[in-house]
N, C-alpha and C positions, 0 to 999 in steps of 0.2 A: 242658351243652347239646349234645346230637347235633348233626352235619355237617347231616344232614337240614331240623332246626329253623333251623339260619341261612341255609341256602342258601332256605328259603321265607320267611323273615323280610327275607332281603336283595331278594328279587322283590318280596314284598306291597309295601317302602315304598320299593322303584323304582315299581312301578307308581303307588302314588301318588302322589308326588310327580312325576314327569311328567302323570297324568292332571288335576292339580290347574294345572299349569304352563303345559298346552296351550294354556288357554282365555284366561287374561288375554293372553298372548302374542299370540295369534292376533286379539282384539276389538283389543288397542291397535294393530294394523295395519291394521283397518278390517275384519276379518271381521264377521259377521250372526249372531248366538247364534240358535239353532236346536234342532231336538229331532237333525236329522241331525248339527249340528255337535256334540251332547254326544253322540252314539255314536261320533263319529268320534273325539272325545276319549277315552273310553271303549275304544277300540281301542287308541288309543298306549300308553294307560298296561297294557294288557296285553301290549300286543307289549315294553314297555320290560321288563313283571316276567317275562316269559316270556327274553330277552334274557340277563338278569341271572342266571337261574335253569341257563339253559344254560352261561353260564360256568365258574359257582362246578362244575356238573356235568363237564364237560369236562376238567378237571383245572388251571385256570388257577389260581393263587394269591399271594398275597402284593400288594405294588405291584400287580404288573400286571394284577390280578383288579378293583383298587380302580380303575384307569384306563379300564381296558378298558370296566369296566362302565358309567362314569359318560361315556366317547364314545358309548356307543351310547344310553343313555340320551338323552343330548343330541340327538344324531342324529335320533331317534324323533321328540322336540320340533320339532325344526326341520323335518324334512320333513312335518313335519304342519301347523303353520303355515304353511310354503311351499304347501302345497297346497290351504291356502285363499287365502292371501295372495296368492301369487307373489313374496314375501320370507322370505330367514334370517333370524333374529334375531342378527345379527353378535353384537351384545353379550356374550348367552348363548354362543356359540361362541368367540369369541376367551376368555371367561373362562373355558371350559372346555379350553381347550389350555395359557393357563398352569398351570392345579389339574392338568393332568395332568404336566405337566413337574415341578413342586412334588412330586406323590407317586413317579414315579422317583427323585427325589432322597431321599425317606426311606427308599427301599428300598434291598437287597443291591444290591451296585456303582454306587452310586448315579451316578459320573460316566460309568460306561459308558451306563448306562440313559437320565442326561438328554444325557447328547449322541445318544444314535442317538432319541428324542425331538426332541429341537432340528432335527436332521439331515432327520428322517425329513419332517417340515412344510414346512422348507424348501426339501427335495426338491421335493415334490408340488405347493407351492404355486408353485415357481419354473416347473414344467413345465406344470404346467394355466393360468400366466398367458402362458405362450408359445403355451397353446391358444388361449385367449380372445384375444389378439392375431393369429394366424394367420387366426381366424372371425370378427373384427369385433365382438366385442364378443358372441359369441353364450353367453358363460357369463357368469351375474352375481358379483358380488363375492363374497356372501354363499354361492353355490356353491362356489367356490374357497376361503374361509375353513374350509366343513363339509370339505373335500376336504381340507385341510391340517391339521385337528384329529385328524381321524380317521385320517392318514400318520402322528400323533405315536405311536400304537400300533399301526399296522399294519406302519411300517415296520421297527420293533425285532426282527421277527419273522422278515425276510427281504424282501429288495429286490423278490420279485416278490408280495408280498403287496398292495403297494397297486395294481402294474399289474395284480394281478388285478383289485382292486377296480374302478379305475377302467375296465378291458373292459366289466364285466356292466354300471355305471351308463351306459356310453356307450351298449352295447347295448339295454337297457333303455330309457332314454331316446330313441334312436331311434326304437325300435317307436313309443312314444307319440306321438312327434311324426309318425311316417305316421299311425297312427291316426286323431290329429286332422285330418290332412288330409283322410284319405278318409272324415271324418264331415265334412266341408265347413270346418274351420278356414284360417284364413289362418298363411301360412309367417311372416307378421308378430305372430302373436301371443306373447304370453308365456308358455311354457309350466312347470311345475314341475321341476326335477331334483331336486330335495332327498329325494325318495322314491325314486328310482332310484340317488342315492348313497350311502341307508341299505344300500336293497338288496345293492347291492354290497359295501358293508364287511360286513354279515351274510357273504357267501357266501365272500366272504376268508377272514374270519376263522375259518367252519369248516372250510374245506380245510387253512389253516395249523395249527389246532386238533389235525388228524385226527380228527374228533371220528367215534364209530361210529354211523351211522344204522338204530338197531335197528329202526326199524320197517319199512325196507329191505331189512335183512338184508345190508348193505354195509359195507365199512371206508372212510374215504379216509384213512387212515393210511399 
């Protein structure tokens, strides 16, 4: 079987299985099934196979192609639920931070990989709970749980891979919250981050990648 065939074998049944994942997730936290809300699921599960597809492409391999793949998968899930909900689905996230610590361990140097894993979570999670304590509560739980699954393979890569992460989602996240305001929203409402901290691990993870943006005609290598 060609590189080819599994690098799109391994997107198709990411995409589905996130695209199939979205929607219960999403109604058992009170979402409204909809024709918009099955495009919108319909989106994740190809942002997840397109995700997946870029990995296996990029040159990532082994463990950490198998990790990588299934945080941003997840990530995908959740901020897609969070943006209709205004909830993560903890569950799905905390059980995808151990399956990721679980697969470092099967791989090459297995206790380097689950400690800078272990490390890398508890980094991000200790420093984003001293944000939400500094802002009064202004990140929810379930933020900081995505923020710290997704530290378990960003941080393996380099310390400044997750503060890169988390600049674009703070950034990003800001914009949205003017947005809302200067569309008349109140500074009281609940707004999403979970799509602005997929965001951000996306744009990590390809600078750290180096991956070449051929349609750019760019390296960040």
């Amino acid at each position: 079987m060609s590189v080819a065939v599994v690098r799109a074998t391994a997107a198709v049944v990411a995409a589905a299985l996130v695209a199939c994942a979205v929607g219960p997730l999403a109604r058992r936290r009170g979402a409204v099934k909809s024709r918009r809300a099955t495009f919108l699921h319909g989106g994740a599960g190809v942002a997840a196979g397109l995700g997946v597809w870029w990995l296996s492409w990029s040159g990532v391999t082994g463990a950490a192609l198998v990790a990588e793949a299934l945080a941003w998968s997840v990530a995908v899930v959740g901020a897609t639920v969070d943006w209709q909900t205004r909830r993560i689905p903890r569950s799905l996230v905390d059980g995808a931070l151990v399956t990721e610590v679980v697969i470092f361990g099967l791989g090459p140097h297995a206790l380097r990989a689950v400690a800078a894993a272990i490390g890398g979570a508890l980094a991000v999670v200790g420093a984003w709970m001293l944000v939400r304590w500094l802002s009064r509560g202004g990140l929810g739980r379930g933020d900081i749980a995505l923020l710290g699954m997704l530290g378990a393979v960003e941080a393996p890569l380099g310390w400044w891979v997750p503060v890169l992460a988390a600049l674009v989602a703070l950034s990003l996240g800001a914009l949205g919250a003017l947005w809302h305001l200067l569309r008349g929203g109140s500074h009281r409402d609940r707004l999403p981050l979970g799509p602005a901290i997929a965001v951000g691990a996306l744009v990590a993870l390809i600078v750290a990648h180096g991956t070449h943006v051929s349609a750019l005609g760019v390296s960040l290598a």
